[in-house]
N, C-alpha and C positions, 0 to 999 in steps of 0.2 A: 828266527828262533829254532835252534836245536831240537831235534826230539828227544835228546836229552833233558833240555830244561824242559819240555812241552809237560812231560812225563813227570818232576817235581812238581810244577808250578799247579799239573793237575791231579790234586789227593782227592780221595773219596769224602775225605773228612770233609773239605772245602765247600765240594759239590752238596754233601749235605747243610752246610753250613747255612749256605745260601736259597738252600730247598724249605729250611725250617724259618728262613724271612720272608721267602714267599708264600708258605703256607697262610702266615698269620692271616693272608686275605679271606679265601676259603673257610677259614675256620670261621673267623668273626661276621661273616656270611650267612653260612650254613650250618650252625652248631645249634642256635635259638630259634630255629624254625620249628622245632617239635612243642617250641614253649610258646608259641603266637597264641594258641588260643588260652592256653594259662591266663598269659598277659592282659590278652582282651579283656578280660573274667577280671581281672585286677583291676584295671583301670577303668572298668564300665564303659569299652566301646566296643566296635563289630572288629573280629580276625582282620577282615579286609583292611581296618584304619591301621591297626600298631603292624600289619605287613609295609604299611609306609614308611616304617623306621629301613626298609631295602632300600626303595629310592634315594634316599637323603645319605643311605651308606655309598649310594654308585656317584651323589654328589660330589659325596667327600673327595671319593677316588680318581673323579673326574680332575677334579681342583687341583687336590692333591699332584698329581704326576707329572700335569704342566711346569707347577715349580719345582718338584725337586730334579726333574731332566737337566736342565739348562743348571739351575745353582751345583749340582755335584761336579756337572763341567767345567766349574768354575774354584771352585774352592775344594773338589776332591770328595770320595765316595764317602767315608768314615763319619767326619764330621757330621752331613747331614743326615747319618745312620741313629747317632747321636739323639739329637734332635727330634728325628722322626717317630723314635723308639717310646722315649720320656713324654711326648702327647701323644702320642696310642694308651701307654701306662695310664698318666692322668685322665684321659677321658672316657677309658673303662671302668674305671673305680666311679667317675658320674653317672654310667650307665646303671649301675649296680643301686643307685639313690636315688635313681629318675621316679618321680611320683605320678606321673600323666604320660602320655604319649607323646606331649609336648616337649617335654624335657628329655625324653628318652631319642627325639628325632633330632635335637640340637646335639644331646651327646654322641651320638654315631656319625654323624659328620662330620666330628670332631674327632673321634676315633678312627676314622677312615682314612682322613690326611694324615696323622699321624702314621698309621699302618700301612699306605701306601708306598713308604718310602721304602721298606725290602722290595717290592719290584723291578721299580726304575733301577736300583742300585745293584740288586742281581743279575738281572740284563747286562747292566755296563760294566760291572765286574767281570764277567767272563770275555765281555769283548774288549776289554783290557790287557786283558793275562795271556788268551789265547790265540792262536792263527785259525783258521776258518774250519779246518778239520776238526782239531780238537771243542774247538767253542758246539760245532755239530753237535756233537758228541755229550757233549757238557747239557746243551738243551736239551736234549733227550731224556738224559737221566732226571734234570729236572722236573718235566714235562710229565715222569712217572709216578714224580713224590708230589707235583699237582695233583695229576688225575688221583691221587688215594685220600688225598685232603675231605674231598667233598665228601669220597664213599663213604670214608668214616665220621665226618664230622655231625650230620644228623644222629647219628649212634650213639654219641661222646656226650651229645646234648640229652639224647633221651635216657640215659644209662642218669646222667648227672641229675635227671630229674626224677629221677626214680625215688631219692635218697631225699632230695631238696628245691626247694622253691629256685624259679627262673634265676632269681638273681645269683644263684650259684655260677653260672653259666659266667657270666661278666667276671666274677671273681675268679673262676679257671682261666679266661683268655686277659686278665688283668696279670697273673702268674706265668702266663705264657710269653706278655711281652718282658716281664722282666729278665727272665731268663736269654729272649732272645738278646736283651742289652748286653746280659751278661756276658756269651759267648762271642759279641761283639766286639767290647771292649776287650776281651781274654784272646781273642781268636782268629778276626780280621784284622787281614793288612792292609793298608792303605796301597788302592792299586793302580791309581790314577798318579805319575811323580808329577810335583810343579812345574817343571820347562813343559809337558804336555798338556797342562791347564788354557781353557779357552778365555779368553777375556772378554766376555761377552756382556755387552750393556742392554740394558729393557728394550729401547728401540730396536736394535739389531736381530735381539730371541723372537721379538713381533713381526720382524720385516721373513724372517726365517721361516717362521710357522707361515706367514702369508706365503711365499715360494713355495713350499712343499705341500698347501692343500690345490694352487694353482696347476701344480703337476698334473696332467692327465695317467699319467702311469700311476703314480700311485692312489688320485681322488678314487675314482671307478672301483678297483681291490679294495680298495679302502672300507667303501661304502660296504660293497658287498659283505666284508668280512665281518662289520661293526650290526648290521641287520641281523645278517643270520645269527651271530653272537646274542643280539638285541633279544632273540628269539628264549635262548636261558635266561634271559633277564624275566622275562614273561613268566616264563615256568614256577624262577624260584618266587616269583612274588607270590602268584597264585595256590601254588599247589599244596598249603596248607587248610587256605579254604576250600580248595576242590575236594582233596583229599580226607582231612579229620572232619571238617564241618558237616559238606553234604554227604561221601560216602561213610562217613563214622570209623575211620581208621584211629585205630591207641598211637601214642608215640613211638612206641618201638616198631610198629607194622608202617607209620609214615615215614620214619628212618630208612627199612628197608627197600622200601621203593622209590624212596631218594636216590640210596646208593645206588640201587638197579640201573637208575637213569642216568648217572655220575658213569657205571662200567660201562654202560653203552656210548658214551665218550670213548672213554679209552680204548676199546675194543674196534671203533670205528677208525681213530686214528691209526692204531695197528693195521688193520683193514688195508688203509689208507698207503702209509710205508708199501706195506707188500702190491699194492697197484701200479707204484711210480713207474713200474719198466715198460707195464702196458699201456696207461692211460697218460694223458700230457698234464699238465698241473692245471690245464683252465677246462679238462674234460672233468677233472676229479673235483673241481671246485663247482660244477653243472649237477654232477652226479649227487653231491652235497645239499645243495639247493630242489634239487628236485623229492631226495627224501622228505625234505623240511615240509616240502609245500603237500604233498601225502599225510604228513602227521599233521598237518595244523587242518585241513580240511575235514580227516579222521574226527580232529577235536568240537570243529564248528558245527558238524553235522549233529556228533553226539550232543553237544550244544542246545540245538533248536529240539530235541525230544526229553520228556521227562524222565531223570534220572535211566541213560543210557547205561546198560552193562557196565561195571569197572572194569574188566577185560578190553573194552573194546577204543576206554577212555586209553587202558595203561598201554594199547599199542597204537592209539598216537601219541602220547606224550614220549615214548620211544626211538618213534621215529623221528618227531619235532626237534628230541633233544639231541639223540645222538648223533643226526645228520651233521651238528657241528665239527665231529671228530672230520670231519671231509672240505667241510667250507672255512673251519678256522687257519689250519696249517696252510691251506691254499691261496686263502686270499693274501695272508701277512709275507708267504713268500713270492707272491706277484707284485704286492703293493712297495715291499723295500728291496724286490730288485732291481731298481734304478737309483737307488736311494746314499750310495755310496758313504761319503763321512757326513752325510745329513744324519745315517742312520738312527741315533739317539733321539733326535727329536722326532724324527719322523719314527719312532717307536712308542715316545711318549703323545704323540695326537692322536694316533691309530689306539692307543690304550685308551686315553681320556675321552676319545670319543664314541668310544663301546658302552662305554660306563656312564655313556651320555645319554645312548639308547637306552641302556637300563632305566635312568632314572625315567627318561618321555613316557616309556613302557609304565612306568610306577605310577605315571599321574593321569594317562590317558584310566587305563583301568578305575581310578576313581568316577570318570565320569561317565562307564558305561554302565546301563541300568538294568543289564539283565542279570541270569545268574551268574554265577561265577566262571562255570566251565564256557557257557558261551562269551563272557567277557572275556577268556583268556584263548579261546576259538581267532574271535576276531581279532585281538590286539597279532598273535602269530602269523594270520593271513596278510593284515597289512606288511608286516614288517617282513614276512617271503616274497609278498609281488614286489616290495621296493629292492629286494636281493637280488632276485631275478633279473629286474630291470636292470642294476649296478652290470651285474653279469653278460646283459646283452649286449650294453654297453661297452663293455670288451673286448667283445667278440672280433668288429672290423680289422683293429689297429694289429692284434694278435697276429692275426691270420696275412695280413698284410706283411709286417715283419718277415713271417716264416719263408710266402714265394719269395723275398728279395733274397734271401740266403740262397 
């Protein structure tokens, strides 16, 4: 390919295009966090139960990404944009008439596969369209219109609740996915042509995911990456109840120290870029891990004493959170560096099985019986030793590779 064509085929417009389908995740994530305890208050249970409509959203996501990987390989990106667009649609507007927490956990599951589908399908758009430089290029810029998804999303939520009840909130991201249909149907090309199409039958997509978790190069990154990931799963569950319940934060001051924790993402992966020349990608993916495991110990300690400093909570959860900007880029580029034309699916296990952590994280937490901050203490310590261990794991095969060069 031309850097002619490179250059057409890559518009800003595009890139945004694609940035405003993978937002929907983030949003529908993290926009009704400031509304948990509203919710609670509605439905007559504890912040902690309707924070369980998160787990059953990383359900969905989990679910979700296994099929639409393998099916858009198959039948091409569009169609199942289609599809995925109109059940996000429909199962926000149930979100919006959910009467219990019950109906409200079935709807987000439901909304989650649905909304899933800009992921997978942004990903393999660009590895589509582009040669390896520009697709770089392409993930970055995406990478950016993530990282501001989150910062603003509690804000969007809290602003929207200012004016009106939770259920606005579902009716904003119910008008969101229309719109993304819309720019779908107007605006993407189909980028996948048919002679490129896989033929892939159920046994085949199973025998496939079995290969590629057999991989030692990619199980270990894998693992590592999906933990310390696991580690925000933690957070966002909790930190409504840490934060509004026990320290008594308004919506708009939980908002902001959301976002705070969302920049220290971005700011860490910046970080991160500018180390590459120094550090090698499995020192920077150590260096990642070892923040993690500083902030979740910060958290545990504060934890065991009664109501510790919120200062001293918000810089571990700082540290807990944003050490991902260091172990997320690292692990996904260790884990699909051997990964050659697997790479779609072995994009979508590594995705589904992050989101698998999320939810473990959602249900462990139910069954721990202290307060809140030391439940979400301990859920983070486990899920950094088992990082760690992924990581040291690494360590031989790595180092062994390099003397034979």
């Amino acid at each position: 390919m031309s850097v002619q064509q490179s250059t057409q085929q890559y518009s800003t417009a595009w890139i945004m295009l694609l940035a405003l389908l993978t937002s929907l995740g983030p949003l529908s994530i993290d926009m009704y966090l400031p509304a948990l305890p509203q919710m609670a208050q509605d439905f007559g249970v504890s912040t902690q139960m309707v924070a369980n409509t998160l787990p059953a959203y990383f359900l969905g996501l989990a679910l979700g990404q296994l099929v639409y990987g393998p099916l858009s390989d198959r039948i091409g990106r569009k169609t199942p944009l289609y599809f995925g667009l109109i059940f996000y649609i429909v199962a926000s507007m149930l979100c919006i008439f959910a009467t219990n927490e019950w109906s409200l956990i079935a709807a987000r599951i439901l909304q989650a596969v649905g909304g899933c589908v800009g992921v997978v399908i942004a990903r393999a758009a660009i590895r589509d369209r582009l040669d390896m430089h520009a697709s770089a290029q392409a993930f970055a810029s995406m990478m950016i219109v993530m990282g501001i998804a989150p910062i603003i999303a509690p804000s969007l939520g809290a602003m929207v609740l200012k004016f009106f009840s939770w259920h606005a909130v579902f009716v904003f991201l119910t008008l969101m996915g229309v719109i993304c249909l819309l720019c779908i149907h107007f605006f993407f090309k189909e980028s996948l042509a048919p002679e490129r199409r896989l033929k892939l039958n159920i046994n085949q997509i199973l025998n496939l995911y079995a290969v590629i978790l057999k991989d030692q190069s990619f199980r270990w990154p894998m693992l590592a990456g999906c933990f310390s990931g696991g580690i925000l799963f933690c957070y966002i569950s909790s930190s409504a109840s840490v934060l509004m319940d026990d320290y008594g934060l308004n919506q708009q001051q939980f908002a902001y120290a959301f976002g705070l924790n969302a920049f220290g993402i971005m700011l860490l992966s910046t970080l991160n870029k500018k180390l590459a020349y120094k550090f090698s990608v499995l020192s920077r993916l150590k260096m990642g891990g070892m923040l993690q495991l500083v902030g979740a110990s910060i958290l545990f300690i504060a934890g065991l004493f009664n109501h510790s400093p919120l200062w001293i909570v918000f810089i571990g959860m700082f540290l807990a959170v944003s050490g991902i900007g260091f172990t997320g880029p690292n692990a996904m580029a260790l884990a699909m560096s051997e990964q050659g034309a697997r790479a779609g699916t072995a994009s979508a296990i590594m995705g589904s099985i992050q989101f698998a952590c999320g939810l473990l994280g959602g249900v462990i937490l139910n069954f721990l019986v202290w307060n809140a901050l030391l439940n979400m203490g301990i859920l983070m310590l486990i899920f950094v030793v088992i990082t760690l261990v992924a990581i040291m794991k690494l360590t031989p095969p790595v180092q062994h590779q390099s003397s034979h060069h």
